[in-house]
MIDOSE-1310 file (N, C-alpha, C; in nm, 2 decimals, decimal comma, always signed):
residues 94
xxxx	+3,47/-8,05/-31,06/+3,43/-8,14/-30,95/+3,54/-8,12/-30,83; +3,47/-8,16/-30,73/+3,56/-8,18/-30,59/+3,71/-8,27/-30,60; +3,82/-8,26/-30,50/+3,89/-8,36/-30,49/+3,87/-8,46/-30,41; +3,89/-8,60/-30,37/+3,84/-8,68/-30,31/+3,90/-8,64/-30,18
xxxx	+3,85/-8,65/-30,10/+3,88/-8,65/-29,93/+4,00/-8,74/-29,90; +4,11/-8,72/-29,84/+4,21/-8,75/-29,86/+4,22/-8,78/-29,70; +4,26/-8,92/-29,62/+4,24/-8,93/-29,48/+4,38/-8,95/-29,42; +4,42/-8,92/-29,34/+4,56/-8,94/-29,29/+4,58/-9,10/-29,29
xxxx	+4,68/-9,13/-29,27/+4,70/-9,29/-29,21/+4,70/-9,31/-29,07; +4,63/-9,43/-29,07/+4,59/-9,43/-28,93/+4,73/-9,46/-28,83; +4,70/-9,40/-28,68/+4,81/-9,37/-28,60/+4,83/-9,50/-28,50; +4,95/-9,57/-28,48/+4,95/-9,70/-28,40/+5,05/-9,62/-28,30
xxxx	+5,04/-9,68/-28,17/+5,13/-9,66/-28,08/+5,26/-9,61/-28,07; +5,29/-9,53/-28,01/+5,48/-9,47/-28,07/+5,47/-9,33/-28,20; +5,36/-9,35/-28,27/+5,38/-9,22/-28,28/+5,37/-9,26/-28,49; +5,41/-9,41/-28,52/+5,44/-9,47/-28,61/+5,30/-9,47/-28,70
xxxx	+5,28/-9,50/-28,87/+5,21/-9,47/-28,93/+5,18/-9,58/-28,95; +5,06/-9,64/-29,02/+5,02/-9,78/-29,01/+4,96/-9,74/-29,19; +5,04/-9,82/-29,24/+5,01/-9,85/-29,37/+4,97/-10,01/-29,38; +4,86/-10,01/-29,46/+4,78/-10,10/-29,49/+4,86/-10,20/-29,54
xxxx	+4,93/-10,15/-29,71/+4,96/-10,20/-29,80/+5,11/-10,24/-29,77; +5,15/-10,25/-29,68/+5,27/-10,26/-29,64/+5,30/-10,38/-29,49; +5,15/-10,39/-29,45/+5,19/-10,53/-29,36/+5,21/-10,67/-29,42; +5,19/-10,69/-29,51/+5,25/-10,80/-29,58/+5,36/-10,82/-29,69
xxxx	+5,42/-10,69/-29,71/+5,51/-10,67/-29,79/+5,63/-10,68/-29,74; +5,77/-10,73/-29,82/+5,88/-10,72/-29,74/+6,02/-10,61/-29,82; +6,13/-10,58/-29,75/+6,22/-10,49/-29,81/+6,32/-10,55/-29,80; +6,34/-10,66/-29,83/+6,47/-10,75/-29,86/+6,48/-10,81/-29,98
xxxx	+6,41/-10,76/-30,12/+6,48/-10,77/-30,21/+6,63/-10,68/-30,28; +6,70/-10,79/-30,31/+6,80/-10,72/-30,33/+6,87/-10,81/-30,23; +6,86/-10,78/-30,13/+6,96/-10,84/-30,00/+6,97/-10,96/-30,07; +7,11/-11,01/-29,98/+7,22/-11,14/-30,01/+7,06/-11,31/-29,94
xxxx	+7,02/-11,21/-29,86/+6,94/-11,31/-29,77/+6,80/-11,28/-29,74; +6,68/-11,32/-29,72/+6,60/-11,33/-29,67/+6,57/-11,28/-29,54; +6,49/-11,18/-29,49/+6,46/-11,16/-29,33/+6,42/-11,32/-29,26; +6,52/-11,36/-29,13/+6,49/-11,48/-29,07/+6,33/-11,48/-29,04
xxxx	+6,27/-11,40/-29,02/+6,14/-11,42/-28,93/+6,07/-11,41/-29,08; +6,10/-11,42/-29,21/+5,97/-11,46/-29,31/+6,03/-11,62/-29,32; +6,15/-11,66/-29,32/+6,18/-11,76/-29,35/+6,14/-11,86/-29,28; +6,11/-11,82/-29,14/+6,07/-11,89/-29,01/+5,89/-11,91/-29,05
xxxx	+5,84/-11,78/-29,09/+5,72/-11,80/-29,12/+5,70/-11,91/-29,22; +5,74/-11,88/-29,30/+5,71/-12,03/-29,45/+5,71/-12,13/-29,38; +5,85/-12,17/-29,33/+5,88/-12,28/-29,27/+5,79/-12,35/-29,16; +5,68/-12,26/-29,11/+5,60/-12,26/-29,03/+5,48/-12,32/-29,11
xxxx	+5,45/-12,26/-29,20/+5,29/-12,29/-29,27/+5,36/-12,34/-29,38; +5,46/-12,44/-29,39/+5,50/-12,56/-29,49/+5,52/-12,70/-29,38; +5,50/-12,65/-29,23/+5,51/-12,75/-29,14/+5,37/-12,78/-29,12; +5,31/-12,67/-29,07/+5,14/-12,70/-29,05/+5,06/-12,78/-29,11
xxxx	+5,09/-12,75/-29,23/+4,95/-12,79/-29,34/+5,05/-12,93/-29,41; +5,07/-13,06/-29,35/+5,07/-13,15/-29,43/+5,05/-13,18/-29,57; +5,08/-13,19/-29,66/+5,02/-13,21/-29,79/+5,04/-13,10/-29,87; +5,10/-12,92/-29,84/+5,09/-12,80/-29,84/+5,21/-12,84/-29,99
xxxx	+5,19/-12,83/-30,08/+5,23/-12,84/-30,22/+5,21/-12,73/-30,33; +5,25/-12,60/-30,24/+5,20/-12,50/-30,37/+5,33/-12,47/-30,47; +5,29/-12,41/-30,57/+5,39/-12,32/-30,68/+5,40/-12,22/-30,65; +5,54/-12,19/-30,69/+5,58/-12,07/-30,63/+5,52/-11,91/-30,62
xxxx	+5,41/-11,91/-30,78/+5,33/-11,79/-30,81/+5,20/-11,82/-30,67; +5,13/-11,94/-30,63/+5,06/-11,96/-30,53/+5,12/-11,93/-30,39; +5,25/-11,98/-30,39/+5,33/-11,94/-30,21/+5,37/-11,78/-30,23; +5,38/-11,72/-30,32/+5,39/-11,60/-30,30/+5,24/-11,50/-30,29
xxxx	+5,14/-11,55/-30,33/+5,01/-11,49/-30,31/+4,98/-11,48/-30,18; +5,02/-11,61/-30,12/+5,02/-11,68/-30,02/+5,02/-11,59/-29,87; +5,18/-11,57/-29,91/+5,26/-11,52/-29,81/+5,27/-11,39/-29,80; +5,19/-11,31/-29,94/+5,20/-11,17/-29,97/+5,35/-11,13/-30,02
xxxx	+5,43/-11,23/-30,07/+5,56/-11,17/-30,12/+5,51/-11,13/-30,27; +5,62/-11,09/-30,32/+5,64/-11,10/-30,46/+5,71/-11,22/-30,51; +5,68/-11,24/-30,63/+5,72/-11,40/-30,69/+5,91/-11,42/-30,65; +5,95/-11,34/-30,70/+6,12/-11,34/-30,69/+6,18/-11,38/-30,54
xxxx	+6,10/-11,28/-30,43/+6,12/-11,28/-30,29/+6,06/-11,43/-30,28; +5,97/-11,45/-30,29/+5,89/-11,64/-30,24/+6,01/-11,68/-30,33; +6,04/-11,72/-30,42/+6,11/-11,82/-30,46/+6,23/-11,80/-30,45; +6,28/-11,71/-30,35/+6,39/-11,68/-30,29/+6,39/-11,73/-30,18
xxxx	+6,32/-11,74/-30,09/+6,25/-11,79/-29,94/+6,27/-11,98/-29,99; +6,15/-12,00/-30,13/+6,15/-12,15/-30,09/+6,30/-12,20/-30,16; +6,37/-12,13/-30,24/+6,47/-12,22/-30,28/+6,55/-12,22/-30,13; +6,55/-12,11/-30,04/+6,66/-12,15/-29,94/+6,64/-12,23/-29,90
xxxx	+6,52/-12,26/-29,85/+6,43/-12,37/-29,79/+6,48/-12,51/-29,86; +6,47/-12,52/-30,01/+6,50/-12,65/-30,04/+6,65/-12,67/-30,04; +6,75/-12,55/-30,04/+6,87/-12,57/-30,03/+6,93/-12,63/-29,89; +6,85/-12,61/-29,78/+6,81/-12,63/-29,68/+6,77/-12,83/-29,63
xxxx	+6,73/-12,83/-29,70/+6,66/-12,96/-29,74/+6,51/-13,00/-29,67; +6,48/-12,85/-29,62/+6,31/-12,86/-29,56/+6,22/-12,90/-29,67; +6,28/-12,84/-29,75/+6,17/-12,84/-29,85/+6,21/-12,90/-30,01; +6,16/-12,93/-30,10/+6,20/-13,05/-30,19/+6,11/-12,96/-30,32
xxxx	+6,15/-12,99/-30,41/+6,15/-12,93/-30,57/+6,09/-13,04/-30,65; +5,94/-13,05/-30,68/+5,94/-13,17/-30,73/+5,89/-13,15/-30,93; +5,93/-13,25/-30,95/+5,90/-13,22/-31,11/+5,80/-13,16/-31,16; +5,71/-13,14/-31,12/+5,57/-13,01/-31,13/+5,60/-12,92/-31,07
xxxx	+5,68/-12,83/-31,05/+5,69/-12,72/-31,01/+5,65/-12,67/-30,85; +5,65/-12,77/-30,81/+5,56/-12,77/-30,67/+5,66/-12,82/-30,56; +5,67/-12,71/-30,46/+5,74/-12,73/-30,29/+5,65/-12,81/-30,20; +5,69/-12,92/-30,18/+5,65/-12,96/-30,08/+5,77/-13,02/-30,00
xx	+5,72/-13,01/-29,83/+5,85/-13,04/-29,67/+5,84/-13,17/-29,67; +6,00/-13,23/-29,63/+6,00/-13,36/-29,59/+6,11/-13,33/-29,68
């Protein structure tokens, strides 16, 4: 049988390759810290949505991290004191 048709990745402005699987993913695992602009993000859609009480396996679906990276993000956040650690496993702000 044939091999499947194999398509380039599509081309964005600059010359740069646009991978799908990779706009929601981040490369600061490992690092001491968190990229500010995901941490700004969380902190954004933990401000918005009132009541926003997820677990960490949910905020990482969420946000498209991986479990380790999100619960790397929300513990700053609670270390922080935006965000609070409640006996069910669940981040919720204030």
């Amino acid at each position: 049988m044939g091999h499947a048709l194999q398509r380039p990745a599509p081309s964005v402005p600059g010359g740069r390759e646009l991978s799908l699987t990779s706009s929601r993913r981040t490369d600061w695992r490992g690092a001491r810290h968190p990229d500010r602009t995901i941490v700004e993000r969380v902190r954004a859609e933990f401000a918005e949505m009132r009541g926003f009480s997820p677990t960490p396996g949910q905020a990482a679906r969420l946000f498209g991290l991986s479990r380790e990276d999100c619960e790397g993000v929300l513990s700053m956040l609670a270390r922080e004191g935006f965000l609070h650690l409640d006996a069910d496993g669940r981040y919720r702000a204030g």
